[in-house]
VOGU-3710 file (C-alpha; in Angstrom, 3 decimals, decimal comma):
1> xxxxxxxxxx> -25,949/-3,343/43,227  -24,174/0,248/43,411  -25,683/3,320/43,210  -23,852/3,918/39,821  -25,107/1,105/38,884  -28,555/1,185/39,355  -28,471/5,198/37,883  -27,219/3,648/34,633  -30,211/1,143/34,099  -32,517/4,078/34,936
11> xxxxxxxxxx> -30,734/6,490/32,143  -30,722/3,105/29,623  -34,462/2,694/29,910  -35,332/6,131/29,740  -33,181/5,982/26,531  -35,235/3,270/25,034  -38,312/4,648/25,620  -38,000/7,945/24,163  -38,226/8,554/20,383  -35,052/8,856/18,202
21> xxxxxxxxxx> -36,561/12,173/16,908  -37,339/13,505/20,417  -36,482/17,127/20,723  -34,204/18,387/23,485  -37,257/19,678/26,119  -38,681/16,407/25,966  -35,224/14,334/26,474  -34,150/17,185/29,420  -37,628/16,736/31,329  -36,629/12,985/31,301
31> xxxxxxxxxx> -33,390/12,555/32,038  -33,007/15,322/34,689  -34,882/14,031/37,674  -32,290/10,885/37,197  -29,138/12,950/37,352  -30,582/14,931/40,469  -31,509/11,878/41,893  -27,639/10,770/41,491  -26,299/14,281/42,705  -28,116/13,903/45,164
41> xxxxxxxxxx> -26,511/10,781/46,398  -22,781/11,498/45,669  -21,192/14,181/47,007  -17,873/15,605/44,860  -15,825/14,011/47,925  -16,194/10,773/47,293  -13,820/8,030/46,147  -14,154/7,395/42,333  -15,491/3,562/41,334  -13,249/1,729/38,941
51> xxxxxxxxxx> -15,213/1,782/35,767  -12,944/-1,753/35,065  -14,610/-3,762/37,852  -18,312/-2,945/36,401  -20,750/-4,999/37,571  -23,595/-4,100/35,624  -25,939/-7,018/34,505  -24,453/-7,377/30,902  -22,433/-3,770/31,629  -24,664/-2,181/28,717
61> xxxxxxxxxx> -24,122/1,671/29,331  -26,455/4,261/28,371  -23,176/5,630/26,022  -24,255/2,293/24,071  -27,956/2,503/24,077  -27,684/6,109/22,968  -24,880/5,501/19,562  -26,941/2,028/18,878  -30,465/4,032/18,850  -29,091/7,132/17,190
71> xxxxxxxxxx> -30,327/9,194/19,488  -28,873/12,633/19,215  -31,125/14,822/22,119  -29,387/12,212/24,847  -25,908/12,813/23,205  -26,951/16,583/23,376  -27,886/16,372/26,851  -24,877/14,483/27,626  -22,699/17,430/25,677  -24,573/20,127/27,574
81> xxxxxxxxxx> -23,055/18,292/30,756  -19,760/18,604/29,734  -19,675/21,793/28,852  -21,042/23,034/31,805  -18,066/20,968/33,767  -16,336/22,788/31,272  -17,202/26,248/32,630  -17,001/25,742/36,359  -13,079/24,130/35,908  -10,050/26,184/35,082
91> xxxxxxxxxx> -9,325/27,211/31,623  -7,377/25,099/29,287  -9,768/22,582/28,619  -11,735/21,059/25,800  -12,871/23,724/23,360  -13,789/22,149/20,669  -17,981/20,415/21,447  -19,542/18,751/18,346  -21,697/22,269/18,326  -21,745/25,698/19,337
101> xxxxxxxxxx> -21,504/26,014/23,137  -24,183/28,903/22,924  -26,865/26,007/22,732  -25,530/24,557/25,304  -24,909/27,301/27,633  -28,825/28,163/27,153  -29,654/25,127/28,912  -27,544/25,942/32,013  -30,396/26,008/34,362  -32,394/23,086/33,621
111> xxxxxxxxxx> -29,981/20,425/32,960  -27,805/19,263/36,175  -24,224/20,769/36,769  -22,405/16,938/37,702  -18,483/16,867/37,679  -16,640/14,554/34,499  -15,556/12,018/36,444  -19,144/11,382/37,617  -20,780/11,730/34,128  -18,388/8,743/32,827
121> xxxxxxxxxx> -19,838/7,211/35,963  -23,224/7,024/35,040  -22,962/7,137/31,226  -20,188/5,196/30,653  -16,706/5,839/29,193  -16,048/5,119/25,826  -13,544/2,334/26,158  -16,127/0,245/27,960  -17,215/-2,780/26,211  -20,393/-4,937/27,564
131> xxxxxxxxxx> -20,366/-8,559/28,780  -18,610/-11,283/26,202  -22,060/-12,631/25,917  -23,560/-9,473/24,733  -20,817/-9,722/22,028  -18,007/-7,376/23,771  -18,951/-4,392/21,971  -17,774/-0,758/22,874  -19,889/2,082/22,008  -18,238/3,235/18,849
141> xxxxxxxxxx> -19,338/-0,479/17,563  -22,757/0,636/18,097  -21,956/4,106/16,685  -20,683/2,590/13,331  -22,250/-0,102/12,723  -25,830/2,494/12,953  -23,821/4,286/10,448  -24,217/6,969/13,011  -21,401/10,357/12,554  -22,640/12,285/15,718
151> xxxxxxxxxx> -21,993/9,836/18,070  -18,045/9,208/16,793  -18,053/13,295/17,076  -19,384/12,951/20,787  -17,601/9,808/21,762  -14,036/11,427/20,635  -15,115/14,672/22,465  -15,713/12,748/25,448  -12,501/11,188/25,275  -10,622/14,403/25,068
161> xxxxxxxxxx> -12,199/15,799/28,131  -11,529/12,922/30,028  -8,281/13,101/29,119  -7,609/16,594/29,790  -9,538/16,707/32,944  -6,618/14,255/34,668  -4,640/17,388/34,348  -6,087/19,156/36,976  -5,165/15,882/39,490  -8,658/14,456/39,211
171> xxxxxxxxxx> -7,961/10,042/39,585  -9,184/7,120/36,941  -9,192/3,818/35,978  -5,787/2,456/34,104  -8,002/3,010/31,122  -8,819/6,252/30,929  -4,859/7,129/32,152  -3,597/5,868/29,483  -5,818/7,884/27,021  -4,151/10,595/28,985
181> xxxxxxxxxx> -0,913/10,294/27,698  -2,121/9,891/23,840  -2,705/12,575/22,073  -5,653/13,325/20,139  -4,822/11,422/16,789  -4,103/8,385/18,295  -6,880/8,812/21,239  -8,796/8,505/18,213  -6,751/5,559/16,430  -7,557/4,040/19,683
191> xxxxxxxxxx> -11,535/4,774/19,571  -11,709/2,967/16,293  -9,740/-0,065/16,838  -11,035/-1,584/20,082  -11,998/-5,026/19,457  -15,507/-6,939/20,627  -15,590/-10,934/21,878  -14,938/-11,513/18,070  -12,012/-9,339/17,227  -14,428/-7,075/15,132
201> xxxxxxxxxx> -13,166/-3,427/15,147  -15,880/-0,635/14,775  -14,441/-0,110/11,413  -15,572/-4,158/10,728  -18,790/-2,979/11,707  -19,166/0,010/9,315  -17,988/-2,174/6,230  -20,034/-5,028/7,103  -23,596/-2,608/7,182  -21,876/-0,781/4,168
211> xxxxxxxxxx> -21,324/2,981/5,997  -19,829/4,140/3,159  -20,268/7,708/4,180  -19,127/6,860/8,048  -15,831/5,895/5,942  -15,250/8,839/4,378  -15,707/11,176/7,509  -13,513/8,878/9,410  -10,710/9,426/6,841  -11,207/13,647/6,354
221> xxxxxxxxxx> -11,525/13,821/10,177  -7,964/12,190/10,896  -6,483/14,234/7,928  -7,749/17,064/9,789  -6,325/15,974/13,336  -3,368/15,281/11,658  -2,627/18,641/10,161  -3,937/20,542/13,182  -1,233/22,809/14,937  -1,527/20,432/17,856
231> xxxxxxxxxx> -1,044/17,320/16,130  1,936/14,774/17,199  5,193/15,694/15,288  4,751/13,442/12,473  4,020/14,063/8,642  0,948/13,186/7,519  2,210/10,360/5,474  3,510/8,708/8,527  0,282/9,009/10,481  -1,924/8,129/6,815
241> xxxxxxxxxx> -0,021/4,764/7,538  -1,054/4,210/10,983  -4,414/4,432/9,833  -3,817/1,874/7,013  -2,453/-0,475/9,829  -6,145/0,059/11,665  -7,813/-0,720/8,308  -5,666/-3,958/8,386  -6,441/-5,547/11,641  -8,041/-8,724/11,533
251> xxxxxxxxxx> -10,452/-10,826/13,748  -10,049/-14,065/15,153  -11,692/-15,606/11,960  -9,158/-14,144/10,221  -11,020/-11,658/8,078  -10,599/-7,900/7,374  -12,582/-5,018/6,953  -11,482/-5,845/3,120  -13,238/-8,999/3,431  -15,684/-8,764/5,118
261> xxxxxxxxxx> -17,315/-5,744/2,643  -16,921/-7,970/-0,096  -18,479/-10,977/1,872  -21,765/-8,610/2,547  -21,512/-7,423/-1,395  -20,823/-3,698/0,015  -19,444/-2,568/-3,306  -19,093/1,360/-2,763  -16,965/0,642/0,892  -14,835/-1,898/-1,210
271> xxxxxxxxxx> -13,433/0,750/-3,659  -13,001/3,490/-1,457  -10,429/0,870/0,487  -8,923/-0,541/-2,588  -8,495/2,842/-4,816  -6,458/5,695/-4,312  -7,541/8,418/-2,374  -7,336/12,440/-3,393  -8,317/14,629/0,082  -8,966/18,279/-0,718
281> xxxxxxxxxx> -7,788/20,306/1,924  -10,268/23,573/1,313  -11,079/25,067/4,946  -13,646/21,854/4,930  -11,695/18,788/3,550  -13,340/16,767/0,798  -12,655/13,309/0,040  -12,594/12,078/-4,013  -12,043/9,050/-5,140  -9,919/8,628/-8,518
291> xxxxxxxxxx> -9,741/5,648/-10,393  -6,234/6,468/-11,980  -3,204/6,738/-9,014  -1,604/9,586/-9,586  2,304/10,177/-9,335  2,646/13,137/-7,529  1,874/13,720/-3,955  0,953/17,536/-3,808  -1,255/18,679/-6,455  -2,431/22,471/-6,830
301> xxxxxxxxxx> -5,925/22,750/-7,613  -6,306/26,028/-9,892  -9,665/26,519/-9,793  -9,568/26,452/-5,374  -6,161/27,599/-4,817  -6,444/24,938/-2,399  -3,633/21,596/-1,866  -4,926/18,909/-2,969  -3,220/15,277/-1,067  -3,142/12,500/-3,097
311> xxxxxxxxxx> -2,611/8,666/-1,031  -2,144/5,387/-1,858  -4,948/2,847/-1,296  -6,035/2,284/2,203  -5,523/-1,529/1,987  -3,143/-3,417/-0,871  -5,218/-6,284/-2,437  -3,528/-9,905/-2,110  -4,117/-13,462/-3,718  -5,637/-14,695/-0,051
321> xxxxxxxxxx> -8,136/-11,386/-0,623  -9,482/-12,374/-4,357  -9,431/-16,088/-2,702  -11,964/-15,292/0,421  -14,274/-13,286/-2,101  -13,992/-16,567/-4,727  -14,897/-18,546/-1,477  -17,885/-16,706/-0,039  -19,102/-16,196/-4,226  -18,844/-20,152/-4,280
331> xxxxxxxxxx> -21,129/-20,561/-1,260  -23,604/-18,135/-2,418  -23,767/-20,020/-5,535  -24,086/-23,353/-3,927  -26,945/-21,884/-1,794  -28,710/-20,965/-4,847  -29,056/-24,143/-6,440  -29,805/-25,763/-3,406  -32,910/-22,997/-2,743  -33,734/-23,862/-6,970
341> xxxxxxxxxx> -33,963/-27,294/-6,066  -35,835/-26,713/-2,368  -38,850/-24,002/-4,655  -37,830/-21,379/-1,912  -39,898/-18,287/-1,920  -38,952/-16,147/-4,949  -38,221/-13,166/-2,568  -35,711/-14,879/-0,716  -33,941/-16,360/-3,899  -34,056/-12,520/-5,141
351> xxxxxxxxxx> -32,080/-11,387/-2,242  -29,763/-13,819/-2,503  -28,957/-13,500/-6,091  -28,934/-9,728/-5,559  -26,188/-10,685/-2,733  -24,457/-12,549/-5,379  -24,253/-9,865/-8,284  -22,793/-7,465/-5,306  -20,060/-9,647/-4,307  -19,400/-10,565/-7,826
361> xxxxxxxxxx> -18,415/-6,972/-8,371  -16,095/-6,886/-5,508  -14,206/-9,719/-6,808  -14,198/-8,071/-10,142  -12,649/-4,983/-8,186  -10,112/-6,585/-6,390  -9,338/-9,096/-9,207  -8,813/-5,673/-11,173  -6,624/-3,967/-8,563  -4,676/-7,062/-8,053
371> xxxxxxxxxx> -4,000/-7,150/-12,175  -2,922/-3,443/-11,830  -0,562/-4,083/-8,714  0,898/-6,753/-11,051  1,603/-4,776/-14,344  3,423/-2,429/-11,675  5,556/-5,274/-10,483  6,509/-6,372/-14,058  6,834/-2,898/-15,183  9,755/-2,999/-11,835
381> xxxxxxxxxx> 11,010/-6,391/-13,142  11,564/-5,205/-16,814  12,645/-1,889/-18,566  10,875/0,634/-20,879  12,527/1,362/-23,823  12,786/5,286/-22,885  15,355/4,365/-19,571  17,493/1,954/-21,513  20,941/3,277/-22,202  21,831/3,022/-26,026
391> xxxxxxxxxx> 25,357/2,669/-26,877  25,033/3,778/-30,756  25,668/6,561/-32,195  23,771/9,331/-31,588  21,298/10,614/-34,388  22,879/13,673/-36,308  20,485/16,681/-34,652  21,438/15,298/-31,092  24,752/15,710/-32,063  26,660/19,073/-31,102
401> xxxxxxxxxx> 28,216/21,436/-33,956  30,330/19,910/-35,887  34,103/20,919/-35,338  35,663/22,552/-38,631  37,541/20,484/-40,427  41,651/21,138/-40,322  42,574/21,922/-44,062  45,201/19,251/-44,387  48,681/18,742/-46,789  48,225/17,246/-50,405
411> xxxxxxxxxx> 49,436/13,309/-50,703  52,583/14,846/-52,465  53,194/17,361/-49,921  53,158/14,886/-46,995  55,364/12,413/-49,239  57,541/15,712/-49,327  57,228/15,964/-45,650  58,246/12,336/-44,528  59,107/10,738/-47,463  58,070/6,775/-46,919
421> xxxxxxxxxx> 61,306/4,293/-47,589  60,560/2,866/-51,300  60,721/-0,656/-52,441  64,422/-2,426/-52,922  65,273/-3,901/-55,855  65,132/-7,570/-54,123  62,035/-7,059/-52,749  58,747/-6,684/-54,775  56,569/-4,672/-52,542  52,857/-3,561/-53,565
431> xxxxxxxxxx> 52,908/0,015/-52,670  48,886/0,393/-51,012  47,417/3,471/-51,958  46,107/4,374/-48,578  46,938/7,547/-46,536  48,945/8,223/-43,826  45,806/8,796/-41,568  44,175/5,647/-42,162  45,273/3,208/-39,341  43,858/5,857/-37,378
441> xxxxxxxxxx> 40,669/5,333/-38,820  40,686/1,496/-38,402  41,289/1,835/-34,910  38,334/3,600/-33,754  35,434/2,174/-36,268  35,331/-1,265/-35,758  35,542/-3,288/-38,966  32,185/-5,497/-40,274  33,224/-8,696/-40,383  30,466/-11,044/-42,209
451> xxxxxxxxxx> 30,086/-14,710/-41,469  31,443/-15,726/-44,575  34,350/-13,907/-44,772  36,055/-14,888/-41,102  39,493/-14,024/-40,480  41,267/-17,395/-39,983  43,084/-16,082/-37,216  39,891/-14,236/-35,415  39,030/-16,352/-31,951  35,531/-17,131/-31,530
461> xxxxxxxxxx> 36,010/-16,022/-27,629  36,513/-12,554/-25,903  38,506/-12,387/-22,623  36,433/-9,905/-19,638  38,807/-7,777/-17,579  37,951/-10,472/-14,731  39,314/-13,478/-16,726  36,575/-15,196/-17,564  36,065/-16,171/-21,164  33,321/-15,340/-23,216
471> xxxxxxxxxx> 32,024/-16,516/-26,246  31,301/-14,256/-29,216  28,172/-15,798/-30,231  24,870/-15,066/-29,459  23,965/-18,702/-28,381  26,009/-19,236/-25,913  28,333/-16,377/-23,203  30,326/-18,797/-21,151  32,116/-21,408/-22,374  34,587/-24,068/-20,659
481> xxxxxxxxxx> 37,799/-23,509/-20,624  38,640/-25,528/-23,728  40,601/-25,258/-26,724  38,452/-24,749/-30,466  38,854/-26,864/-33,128  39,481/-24,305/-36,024  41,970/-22,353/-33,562  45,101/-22,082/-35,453  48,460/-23,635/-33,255  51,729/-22,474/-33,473
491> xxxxxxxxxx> 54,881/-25,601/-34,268  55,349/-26,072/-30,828  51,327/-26,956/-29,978  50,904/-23,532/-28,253  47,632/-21,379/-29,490  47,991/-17,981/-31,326  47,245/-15,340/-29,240  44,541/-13,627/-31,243  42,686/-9,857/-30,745  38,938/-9,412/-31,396
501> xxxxxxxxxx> 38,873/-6,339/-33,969  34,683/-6,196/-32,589  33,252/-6,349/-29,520  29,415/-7,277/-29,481  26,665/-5,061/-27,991  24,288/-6,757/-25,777  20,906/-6,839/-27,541  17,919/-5,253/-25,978  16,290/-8,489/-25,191  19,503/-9,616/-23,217
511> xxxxxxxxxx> 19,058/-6,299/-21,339  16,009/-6,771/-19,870  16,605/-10,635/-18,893  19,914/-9,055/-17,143  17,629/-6,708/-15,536  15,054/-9,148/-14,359  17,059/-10,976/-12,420  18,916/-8,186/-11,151  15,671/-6,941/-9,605  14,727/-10,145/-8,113
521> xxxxxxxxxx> 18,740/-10,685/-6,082  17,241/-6,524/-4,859  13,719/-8,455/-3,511  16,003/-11,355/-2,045  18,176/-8,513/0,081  15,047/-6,510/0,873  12,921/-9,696/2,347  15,756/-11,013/4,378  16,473/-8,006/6,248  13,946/-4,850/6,828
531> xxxxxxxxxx> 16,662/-2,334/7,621  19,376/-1,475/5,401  23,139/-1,410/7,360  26,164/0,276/5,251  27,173/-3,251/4,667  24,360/-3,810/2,191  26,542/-1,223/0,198  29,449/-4,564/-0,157  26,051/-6,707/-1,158  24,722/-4,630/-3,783
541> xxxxxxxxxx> 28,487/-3,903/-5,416  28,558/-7,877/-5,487  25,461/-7,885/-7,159  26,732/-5,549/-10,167  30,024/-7,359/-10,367  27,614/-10,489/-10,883  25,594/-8,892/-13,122  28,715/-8,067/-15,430  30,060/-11,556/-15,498  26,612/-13,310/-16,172
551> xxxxxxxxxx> 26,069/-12,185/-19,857  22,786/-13,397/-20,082  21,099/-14,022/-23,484  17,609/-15,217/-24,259  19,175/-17,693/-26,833  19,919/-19,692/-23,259  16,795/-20,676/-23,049  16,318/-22,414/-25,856  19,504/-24,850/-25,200  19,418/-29,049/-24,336
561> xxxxxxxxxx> 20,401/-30,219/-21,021  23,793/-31,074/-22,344  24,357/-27,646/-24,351  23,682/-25,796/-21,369  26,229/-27,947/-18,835  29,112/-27,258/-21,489  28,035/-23,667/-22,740  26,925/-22,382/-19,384  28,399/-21,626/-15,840  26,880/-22,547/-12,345
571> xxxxxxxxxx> 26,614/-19,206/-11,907  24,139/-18,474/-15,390  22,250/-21,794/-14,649  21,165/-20,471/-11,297  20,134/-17,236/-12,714  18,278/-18,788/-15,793  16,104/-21,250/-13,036  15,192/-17,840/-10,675  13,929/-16,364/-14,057  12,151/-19,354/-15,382
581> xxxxxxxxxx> 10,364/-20,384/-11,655  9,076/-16,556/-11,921  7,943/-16,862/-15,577  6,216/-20,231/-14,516  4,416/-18,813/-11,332  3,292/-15,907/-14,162  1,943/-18,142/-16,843  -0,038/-20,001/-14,061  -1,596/-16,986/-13,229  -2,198/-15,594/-16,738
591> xxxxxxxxxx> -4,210/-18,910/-17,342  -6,417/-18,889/-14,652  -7,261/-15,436/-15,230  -7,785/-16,289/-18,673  -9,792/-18,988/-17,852  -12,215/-16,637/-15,805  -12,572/-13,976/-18,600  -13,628/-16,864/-20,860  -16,056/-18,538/-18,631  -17,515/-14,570/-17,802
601> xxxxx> -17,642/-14,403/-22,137  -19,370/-17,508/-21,817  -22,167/-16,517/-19,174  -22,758/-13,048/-20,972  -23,579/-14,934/-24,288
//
């Protein structure tokens, strides 16, 4: 066994022993005569040991032993160590310690001057993980899962001195070079997703035990690294997302820190993932959770003067989400009728139906966050009324000023004018009594033409600038190129060409089926290709002069097999099976979650 080696069970056990409330002059009378035992045997000369090639029984380091037990006098001590490394290097090093330096600096004489490289020696560097067997955890595993702040503070602060200390020319592991060329935001992206023998993150860890508050000082710390001067040169939107992206790693079962909160019935850790997030950025930031998202991203607080950032969720809710939490409330519930059955203790059925009211409300939570990021996508799918273009009239006080009327010449003055050519005596002509002016008035109001009172010599269809015919009526838009029955014919068998006087205005519900599956062709282009080219531009103008052509009218719906083949192109039965497939997936979905409010009304009762 090395001498490292054998130093770091010496400083583990002396760890264990002492209390986790142990003040500082007990931990220093301790853990000195260890670390002048191990100055004394390594001289500043010497070749560093690969941390990599540990060979530790179960490589356990006293980093681990100290974040697992909480135990804030050895973190001190190990802080007063660095800080005097600090002191005896150049300047330009790590200035910012979990606490004052003056506390440390008071302890210069008693606690042993040993150079950073050999501290990481002896306690272990952060990245270290013990033996698969142990479970493959690093020390911030141990530091979250004990729900333990201090030791994430120390552990990063370790990291950064480490990292900084390589300037000077000073050689490590592979490990600890590569946190060299990090910088601090994602040195600490990197602290919290190492993965164990499992795949668990630390962040797994905290969610499982239900650290709540290790959560929320995870997420104000990296808002502050991120808007430091010193930060990497990317807006804090961009790095909020890498975040997100360490929030959605998964182990090798599969499960995220999402599920595996609402597997342990963690409630309080389940909405702070699932809800939007407002940080207060007040000297000391402040994290509040809202239960409505808001719209904006920047919002002025009056009352602080202070910015106020508003994010999305950490994690977006899926189906396989509200389907883990269904499974693991399932098993629960099994297990519970089993232990009825079994007369297990009534302590141990209270825990587990206490379990089972806590998960219960996570699946409520997600099952409502899911609903809400639904209603968003149909709101996306369909139109409001306010953003809908009308193509009336507009009402009289949205109008402008009216333009004065021109004072215009008497009907006998304008016969004066231009005197109109009077009826022959062959010809008996009924003189109309209309003015001069009044073709002009027929042209631009369209004339109301009833159902009963059809021109004989009106066609039923209305030709599109593209060619393709389209028929007037509201149950059907396309129509094959055929010739009506009641169409008048000229003697030699040719058809009159005719002139709608009326053009019809698409309803509002045709609108908004038009619109539907306009946004679903958008979701087809989006899915197949995750950067947009300048080509898309052709793909999207192909998409409108679709959209023009289709007509679509709800009335389609409602035709027979055969009605649709003659009264409907390839083109509109395409677009009328994307809609109905969506609608079908939809009314699944409402039933089932029908189903569930019904059988919830029927436990309550």
């Amino acid at each position: 066994m090395s001498d490292y080696c054998r130093h770091r069970q010496k400083l583990c056990s002396a760890i264990t022993s002492l209390d986790a409330d142990a003040s500082d002059k007990i931990v220093r009378s301790v853990l000195n005569p260890i670390f002048e035992d191990f100055t004394a045997d390594h001289d500043d000369t010497s070749t560093k040991t690969d941390l990599s090639q540990s060979t530790v029984e179960a490589n356990v380091t006293p980093l681990m032993v100290a974040c697992d037990k909480s135990h804030s006098a050895a973190l001190r001590y190990l802080i007063d160590q660095m800080v005097q490394n600090e002191s005896q290097q150049s300047e330009g090093r790590c200035n910012d310690a979990p606490f004052s330096k003056q506390s440390a600096q008071q302890h210069d004489e008693e606690t042993s001057k040993i150079p950073l490289h050999r501290l990481a020696e002896v306690w272990g560097h952060p990245t270290e993980s013990s033996a698969t067997p142990e479970g493959g955890n690093c020390a911030a595993h141990h530091a979250l899962a004990a729900g333990y702040q201090f030791g994430i503070k120390v552990l990063e602060y370790f990291m950064t001195c480490i990292a900084k200390s390589d300037d000077s020319g000073n050689k490590y592991s592979a490990t600890e070079l590569q946190c060299e060329r990090l910088s601090r935001q994602v040195r600490y992206l990197s602290l919290l997703s190492q993965t164990n023998a499992n795949g668990d993150t630390p962040i797994m860890m905290a969610c499982v035990f239900g650290r709540v508050d290790v959560i929320q000082y995870i997420l104000t710390h990296f808002v502050q690294l991120s808007t430091e001067k010193k930060a990497a040169d990317e807006s804090l939107s961009t790095s909020f997302s890498l975040l997100r992206k360490v929030f959605a790693m998964k182990n090798s079962e599969g499960c995220s820190a999402l599920n595996l909160s609402c597997g342990h019935g963690n409630v309080d850790t389940v909405k702070l993932m699932v809800e939007p997030l407002r940080i207060r950025r007040s000297g000391d930031i402040q994290l509040e959770r809202t239960k409505t998202q808001t719209t904006q991203n920047n919002i002025m607080d009056k009352s602080t003067e202070s910015q106020v950032l508003t994010f999305n969720p950490l994690l977006e809710v899926s189906y396989d989400d509200v389907k883990m939490c269904t499974a693991a409330l399932e098993d629960l519930d099994a297990g519970l009728k089993i232990m009825k059955r079994q007369s297990v203790e009534e302590n141990k059925r209270s825990e587990f139906n206490k379990q089972y009211n806590h998960i219960k409300k996570c699946l409520e939570t997600l099952e409502c966050e899911l609903e809400r990021i639904s209603a968003e996508a149909a709101a996306d799918l369909t139109l409001d009324d306010a953003s809908i273009v009308h193509t009336g009239k507009q009402p009289k006080s949205c109008r402008g000023r009216s333009k004065k009327k021109k004072r215009r010449p008497t009907k006998q003055t304008s016969k004066q004018a231009s005197p109109l050519p009077g009826p022959t005596d062959d010809e008996s002509v009924e003189i109309d009594a209309a003015t001069p002016n009044d073709w002009h008035i027929e042209k631009e109001v369209p004339m109301q033409v009833s159902n009963d009172n059809t021109p004989m010599n009106a066609s039923p269809f209305v030709t599109l600038q593209d060619g393709i015919v389209v028929s007037k009526h509201q149950h059907s838009s396309h129509m094959m190129l055929s010739i009506a029955d009641d169409l008048p014919f000229e003697e030699n068998g040719q058809p009159i060409e005719t002139v709608s006087i009326f053009s019809p205005t698409p309803s509002l519900k045709s609108i908004l089926l038009q619109s539907q599956y306009r946004q679903q062709e958008h979701n087809k282009q989006s899915m197949s290709s995750d950067t947009a080219s300048r080509s898309d531009n052709s793909k999207f103008i192909s998409i409108e002069a679709k959209m023009e052509s289709l007509c679509l009218d709800p009335s389609m719906l409602l035709l027979t097999s055969h009605g649709m083949a003659m009264e409907m192109s390839p083109c509109q039965l395409e677009a009328i099976e994307s809609i109905l497939k969506h609608q079908l997936n939809a009314t699944l979905e409402a039933k089932r979650i029908q189903s569930r409010l019904l059988d919830d009304q029927k436990e309550t009762k």
